[in-house]
N, C-alpha and C positions, 0 to 999 in steps of 0.2 A: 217607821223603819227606814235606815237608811237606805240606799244602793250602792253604795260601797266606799272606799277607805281614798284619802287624801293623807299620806306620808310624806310630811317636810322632815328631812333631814339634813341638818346644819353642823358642817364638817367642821370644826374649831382647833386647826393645826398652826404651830407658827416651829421654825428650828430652833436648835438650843443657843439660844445667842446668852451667853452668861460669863463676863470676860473681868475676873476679880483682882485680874493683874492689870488692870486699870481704875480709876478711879472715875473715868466719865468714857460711857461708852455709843456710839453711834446706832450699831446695830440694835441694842438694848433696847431703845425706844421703840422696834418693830412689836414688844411683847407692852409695852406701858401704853401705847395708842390704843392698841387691841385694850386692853385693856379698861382703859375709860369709855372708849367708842363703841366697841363690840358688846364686852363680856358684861359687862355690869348693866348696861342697858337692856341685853336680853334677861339678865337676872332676873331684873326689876320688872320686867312685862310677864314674867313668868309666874311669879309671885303674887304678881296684883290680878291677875288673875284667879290662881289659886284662891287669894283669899274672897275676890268675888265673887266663889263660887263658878267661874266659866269654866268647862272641860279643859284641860289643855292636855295634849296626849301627843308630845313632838320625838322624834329622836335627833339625840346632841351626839357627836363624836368625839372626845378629848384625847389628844394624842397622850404618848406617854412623854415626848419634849414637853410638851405644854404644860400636862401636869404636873412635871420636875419642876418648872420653875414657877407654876402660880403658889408651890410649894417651898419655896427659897427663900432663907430669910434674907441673905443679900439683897435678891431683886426686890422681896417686899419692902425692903428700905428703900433702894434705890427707887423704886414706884411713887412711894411717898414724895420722897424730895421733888419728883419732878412734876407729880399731881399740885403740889404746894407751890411749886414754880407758876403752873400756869394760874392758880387762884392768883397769886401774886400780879401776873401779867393782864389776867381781864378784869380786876379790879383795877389798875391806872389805864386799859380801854374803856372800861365804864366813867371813869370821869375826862378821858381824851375825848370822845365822841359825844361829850352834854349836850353838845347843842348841830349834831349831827340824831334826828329821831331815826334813820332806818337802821344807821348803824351802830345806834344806842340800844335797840330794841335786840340788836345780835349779839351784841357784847353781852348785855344782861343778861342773856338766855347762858352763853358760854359759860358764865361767873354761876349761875346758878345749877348746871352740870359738872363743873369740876369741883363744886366744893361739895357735893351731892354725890360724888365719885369719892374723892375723899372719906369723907367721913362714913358711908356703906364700906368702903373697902377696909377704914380700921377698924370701926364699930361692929359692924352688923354680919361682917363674916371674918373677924378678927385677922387680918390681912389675907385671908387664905380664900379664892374663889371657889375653891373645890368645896367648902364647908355648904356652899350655898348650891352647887350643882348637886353634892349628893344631896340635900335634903328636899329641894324639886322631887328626884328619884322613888325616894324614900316616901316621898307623898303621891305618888301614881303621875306626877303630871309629864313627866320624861323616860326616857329609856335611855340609857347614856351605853357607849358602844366605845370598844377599841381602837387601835390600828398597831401596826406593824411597831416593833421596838422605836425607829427614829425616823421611820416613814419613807425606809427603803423601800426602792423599784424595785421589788421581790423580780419579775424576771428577770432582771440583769444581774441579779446574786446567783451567779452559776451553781455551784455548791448546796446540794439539799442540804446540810448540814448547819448550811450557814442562812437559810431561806427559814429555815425550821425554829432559830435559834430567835430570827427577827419575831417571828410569830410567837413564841414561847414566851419570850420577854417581854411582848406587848400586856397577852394576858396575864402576867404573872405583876405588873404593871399596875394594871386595874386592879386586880386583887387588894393590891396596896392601899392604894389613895377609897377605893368604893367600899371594899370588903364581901366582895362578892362576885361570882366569874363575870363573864362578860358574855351576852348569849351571842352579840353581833360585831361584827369587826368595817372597820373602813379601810379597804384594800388601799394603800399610797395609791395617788393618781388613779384611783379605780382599775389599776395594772395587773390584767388577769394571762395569765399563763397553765396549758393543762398539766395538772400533778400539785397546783396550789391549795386546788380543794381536798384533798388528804390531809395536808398539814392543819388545816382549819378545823376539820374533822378531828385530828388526834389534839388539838387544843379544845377541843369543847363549844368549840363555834358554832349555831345555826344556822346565820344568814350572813349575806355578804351583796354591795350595792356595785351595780357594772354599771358601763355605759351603756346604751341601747343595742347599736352593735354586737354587742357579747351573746345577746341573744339570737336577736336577730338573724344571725351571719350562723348561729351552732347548729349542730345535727343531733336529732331530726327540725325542720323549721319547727317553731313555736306555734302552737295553735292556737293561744291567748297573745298573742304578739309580745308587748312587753306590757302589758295589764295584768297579768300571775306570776309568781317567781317559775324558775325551775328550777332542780333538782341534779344534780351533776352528781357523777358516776360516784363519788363519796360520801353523798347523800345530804350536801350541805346544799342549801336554798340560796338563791341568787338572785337580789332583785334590780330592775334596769330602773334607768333615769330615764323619767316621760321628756319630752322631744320640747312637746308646747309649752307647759309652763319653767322648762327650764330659760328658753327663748325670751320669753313675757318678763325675766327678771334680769336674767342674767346680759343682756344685751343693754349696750347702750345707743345701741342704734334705733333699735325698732323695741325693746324693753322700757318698763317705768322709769329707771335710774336716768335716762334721756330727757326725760322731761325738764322743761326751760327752767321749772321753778323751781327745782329741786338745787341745793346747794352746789357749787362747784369744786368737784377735789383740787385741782391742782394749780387754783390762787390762792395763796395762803397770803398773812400777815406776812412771815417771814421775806418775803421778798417784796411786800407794798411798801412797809415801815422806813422810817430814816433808820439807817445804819446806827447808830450814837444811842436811838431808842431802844432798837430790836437788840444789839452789843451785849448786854449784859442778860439774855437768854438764848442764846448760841450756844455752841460747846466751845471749850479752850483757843480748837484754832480761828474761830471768829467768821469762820464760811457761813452764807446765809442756807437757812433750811425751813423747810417746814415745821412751822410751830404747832398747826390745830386748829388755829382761828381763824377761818376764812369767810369774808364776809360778801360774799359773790355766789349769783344763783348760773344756770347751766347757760340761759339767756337764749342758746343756739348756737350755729353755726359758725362762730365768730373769734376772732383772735380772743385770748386771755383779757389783755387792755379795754374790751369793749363789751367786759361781761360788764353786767347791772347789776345793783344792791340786792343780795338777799333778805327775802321778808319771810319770817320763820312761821305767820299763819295761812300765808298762801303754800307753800309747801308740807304743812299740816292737814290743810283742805287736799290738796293732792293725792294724800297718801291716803286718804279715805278714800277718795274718787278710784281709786286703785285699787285700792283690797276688796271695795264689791265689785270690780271689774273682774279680777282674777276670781274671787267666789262666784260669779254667775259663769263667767266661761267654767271652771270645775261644773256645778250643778249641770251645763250641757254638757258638759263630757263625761260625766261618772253615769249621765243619762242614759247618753246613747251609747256607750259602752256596755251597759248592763243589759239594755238589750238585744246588745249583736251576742255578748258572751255567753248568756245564761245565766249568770251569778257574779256576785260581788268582785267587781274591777278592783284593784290598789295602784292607786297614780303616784310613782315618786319623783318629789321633787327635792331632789339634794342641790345644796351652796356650800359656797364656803360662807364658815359663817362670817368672818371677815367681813365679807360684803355688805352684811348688815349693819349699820352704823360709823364704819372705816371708809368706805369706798361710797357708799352710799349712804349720806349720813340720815336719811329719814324713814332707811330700812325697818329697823326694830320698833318703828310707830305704826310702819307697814304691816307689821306682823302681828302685832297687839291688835289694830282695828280685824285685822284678816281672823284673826283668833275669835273674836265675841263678836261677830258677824258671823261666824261658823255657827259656833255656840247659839245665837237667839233669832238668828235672821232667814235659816234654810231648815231643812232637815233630807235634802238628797244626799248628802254626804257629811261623814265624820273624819275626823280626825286620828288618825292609829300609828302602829309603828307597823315595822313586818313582823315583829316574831307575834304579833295580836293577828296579823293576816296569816298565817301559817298555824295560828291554834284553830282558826275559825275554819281552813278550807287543807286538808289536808292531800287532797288528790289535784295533785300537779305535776306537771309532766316531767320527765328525766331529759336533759340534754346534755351534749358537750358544750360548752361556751365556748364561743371565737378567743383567742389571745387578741388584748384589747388593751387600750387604754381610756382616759376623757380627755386626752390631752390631744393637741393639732393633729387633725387627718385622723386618731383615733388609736393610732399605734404607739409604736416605740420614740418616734424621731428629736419629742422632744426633750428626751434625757441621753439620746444617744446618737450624735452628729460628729460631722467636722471638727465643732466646737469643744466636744467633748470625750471622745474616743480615746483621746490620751490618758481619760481618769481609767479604766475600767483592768488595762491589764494590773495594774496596781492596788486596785480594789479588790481583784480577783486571787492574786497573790498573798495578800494578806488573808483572805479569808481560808485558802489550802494551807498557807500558816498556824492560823488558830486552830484549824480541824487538829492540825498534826500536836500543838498545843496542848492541847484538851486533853485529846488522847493518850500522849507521854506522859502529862504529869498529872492526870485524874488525883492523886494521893497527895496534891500536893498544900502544904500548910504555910502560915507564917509571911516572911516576906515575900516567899514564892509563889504565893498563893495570891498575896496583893498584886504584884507583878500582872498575871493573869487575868485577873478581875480587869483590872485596868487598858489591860489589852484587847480585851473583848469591849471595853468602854469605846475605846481609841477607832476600831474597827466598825459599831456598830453608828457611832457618828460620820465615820470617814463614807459611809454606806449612804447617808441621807439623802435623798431624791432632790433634795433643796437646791442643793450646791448646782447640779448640773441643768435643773433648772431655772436659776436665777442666771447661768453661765449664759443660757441661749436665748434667754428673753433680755441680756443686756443691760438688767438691773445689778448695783454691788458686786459688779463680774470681781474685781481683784480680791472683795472679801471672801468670795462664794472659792476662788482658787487657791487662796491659803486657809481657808478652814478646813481644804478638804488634802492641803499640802501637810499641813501643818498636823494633822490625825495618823494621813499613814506614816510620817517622819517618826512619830511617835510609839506609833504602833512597831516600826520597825528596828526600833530603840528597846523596845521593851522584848520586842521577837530573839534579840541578839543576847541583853543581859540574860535574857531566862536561859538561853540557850548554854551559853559557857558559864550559868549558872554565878556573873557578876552582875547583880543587880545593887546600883544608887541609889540605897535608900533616897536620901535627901530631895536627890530628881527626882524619883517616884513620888515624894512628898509632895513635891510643887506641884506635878500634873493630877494628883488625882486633887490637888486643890481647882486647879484651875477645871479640870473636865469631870464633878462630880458627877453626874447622872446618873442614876441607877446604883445606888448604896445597895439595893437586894441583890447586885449582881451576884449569879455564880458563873465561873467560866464552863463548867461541864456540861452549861448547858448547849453548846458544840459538838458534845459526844453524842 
């Protein structure tokens, strides 16, 4: 018997980057890396598993951006082309480098990952990822969980109505793509505010994952600290994110992803190669960028120029030396926690999943050896979800949670600063618009009715947590300020035709071309 539950949960969020009013587009490639790197990787560890028999019992998060566009036949084209690019690129790396061995050894490894990406992504889940996460599901080895309509910072959406509508539309979301409710949700940015667990409540939600703090910090203190969910005033269970092993990953300081031998994200070809070479895998304006194929390990402390060759079985060996590092520290901590607590601990450890194979490209090898090491190597600890921890122990305590986030210092600041205070009274405007929307034209049919749909599109992207995140961390700032210009423009286009009842068609054409998301929209659901 074990002593209690190890819960990784792997948050799998990217924004709607889907731009069909171009023909090559930059942001695009945020969902096609994920793509090769992350998603199909974890697939594949998930399945080989399955089929060798190993427990595998994780929970996945897929937004509902996400799942619109692993759903898109645009993007799955688009995907294709650019997976068939890179086969194209490390096939003339595999005979540039013949008589360089460490860097032939990396090139071949790449050639054999991208064509291996390819061919699962047309074949084996007929371009659609979701074919392969529901049927994980479908065979006990995942539990797949919601989030908010577009990963809006539910506090800063002043408007119950409009808070309500994010949630509504998440689940109604997952119904879609899974065909079946969703028991667990991933709050955007784990951003908890009180009155949120009501809504989750009247959506059918059980559980929801905070930072540590949320607990911590709530009344009455926690008596299981953050090793039991709690139980807030609407009766939905809240579980925190463990302190330690989130540290032990997520750091690249004192974390695995630090180690020397681990590959290096941010040498890439794109900027080692001759221009003339790299030239014809650029986009149009010929700016050098990140291709994917980088053949440099972490080395240390050291400028870019003075990292060293990566060697793909030394950071193989690594990644084992790691996964029983992180399963012996669990086996002591689910230890000695079961015996301070009385009964079965649940230790959560939520990522993004991103991190696994994007950021950290030896991640999802990480997690395969950590998986059937679990599986045949211990037996102090299993593997579970929380809604498994909540069927198993149902006396747990009632608290209020701290308003919280996982992001810097743990609060609001980094969606809501200097940098970005200028988005919200226009956010906020828009959204006592749609309320008022909804409400005047509940009956309404036909073109007036598309109008509205689309406005609720327009508003629930203009909403996205992304935007003023990427605003403050300084990444794609000018994209992240006209996605989020270019939404309420929009929205407030559409706010004016419904209004004097002159709605363009033709424009209305174009945008709900360009801003499809959410075909099940209804707008009522504001009311």
């Amino acid at each position: 018997m074990s002593r209690g539950l190890l819960s990784i949960i792997l948050h799998a969020h990217l924004p709607y980057v889907r731009h069909p009013e171009h023909p090559d587009f930059l942001e695009e490639e945020w969902l096609f890396e994920a793509i090769s790197e992350t998603y199909i990787p974890l697939l594949n560890i998930l399945e080989g598993c399955v089929v060798d028999g190993v427990r595998v019992r994780i929970t996945v998060g897929l937004t509902p951006p996400l799942c619109e566009m692993l759903c898109d036949p645009l993007l799955q084209e688009r995907y294709l082309n650019h997976v068939s690019t890179l086969v194209e690129l490390t096939e003339k790396e595999v005979r540039r480098t013949a008589n360089q061995p460490e860097m032939n050894e990396t090139a071949r490894m790449y050639l054999r990952r991208f064509s291996a990406a390819r061919d699962s992504f047309e074949r084996r889940y007929q371009r659609n990822l979701i074919n392969g996460f529901r049927a994980l599901q479908e065979a006990g080895a995942i539990e797949i969980i919601t989030s908010a309509a577009t990963h809006g910072f539910l506090p800063l959406i002043l408007r119950p109505e409009a808070r309500r509508a994010q949630i509504e539309m998440g689940r109604r979301n997952y119904e879609k793509h899974f065909g079946r409710a969703p028991k667990g949700i991933w709050l955007p940015e784990c951003a908890y505010a009180p009155g949120i667990d009501e809504m989750l409540r009247d959506a059918g939600i059980r559980f929801f994952i905070v930072d540590a703090h949320a607990i911590m910090f709530g009344t009455p203190q926690p008596r299981r600290g953050i090793f039991a969910p709690v139980i807030t005033p609407a009766g939905v269970a809240a579980f925190a994110r463990d302190v330690e092993t989130s540290e032990q990953v997520w750091s690249s300081e004192i974390g695995y992803p630090g180690d020397p031998d681990y590959r290096e994200f941010y040498r890439d070809l794109g900027f080692d190669a001759e221009y003339d070479y790299i030239r014809p895998y650029l986009h149009a304006d010929g700016v050098r960028r990140n291709l994917g194929l980088k053949y440099h390990r972490v080395t240390g402390k050291v400028d870019l120029g003075s990292k060293e060759l990566y060697v793909p079985s030394w950071a193989a060996n690594k990644a084992a030396i790691h996964a029983a590092n992180f399963m012996f520290n669990r086996q002591q901590q689910i230890t000695h926690l079961e015996s301070v607590l009385g009964r079965e601990p649940i230790v959560v450890s939520p990522y993004d999943a991103e991190l696994f194979g994007h950021w950290w490209f030896e991640g999802p090898r990480f997690l395969n050896y950590l998986i059937r090491k679990t599986h045949f190597d211990q037996s102090d600890y299993r593997l579970g979800t929380p809604d498994e921890y909540l069927a198993a122990h149902g006396d747990n305590q009632s608290q209020q949670l701290a308003s919280s986030s996982w992001g810097a210092e743990g609060y609001y600041r980094v969606w809501i600063n200097s940098e970005t205070d200028w988005m919200y009274p226009h956010q906020h405007m828009a959204e006592d618009r749609m309320i008022d929307l909804a409400r005047t034209h509940r009956d309404a049919e036909g073109l007036e009715r598309r109008a509205l749909n689309q406005a609720a599109r327009e508003l629930v992207l203009a909403e996205s947590s992304d935007w003023a995140f990427i605003i403050t961390t300084g990444t794609s700032v000018s994209y992240a300020k006209k996605r989020f210009k270019d939404h309420i423009a929009r929205f407030n286009k559409l706010f004016e035709m419904i209004r004097k009842r002159e709605i363009d068609e033709e424009w209305l054409r174009g945008v709900e071309n360009i801003d499809s998301i959410f075909q099940e929209m209804d707008f009522r659901v504001y009311t």
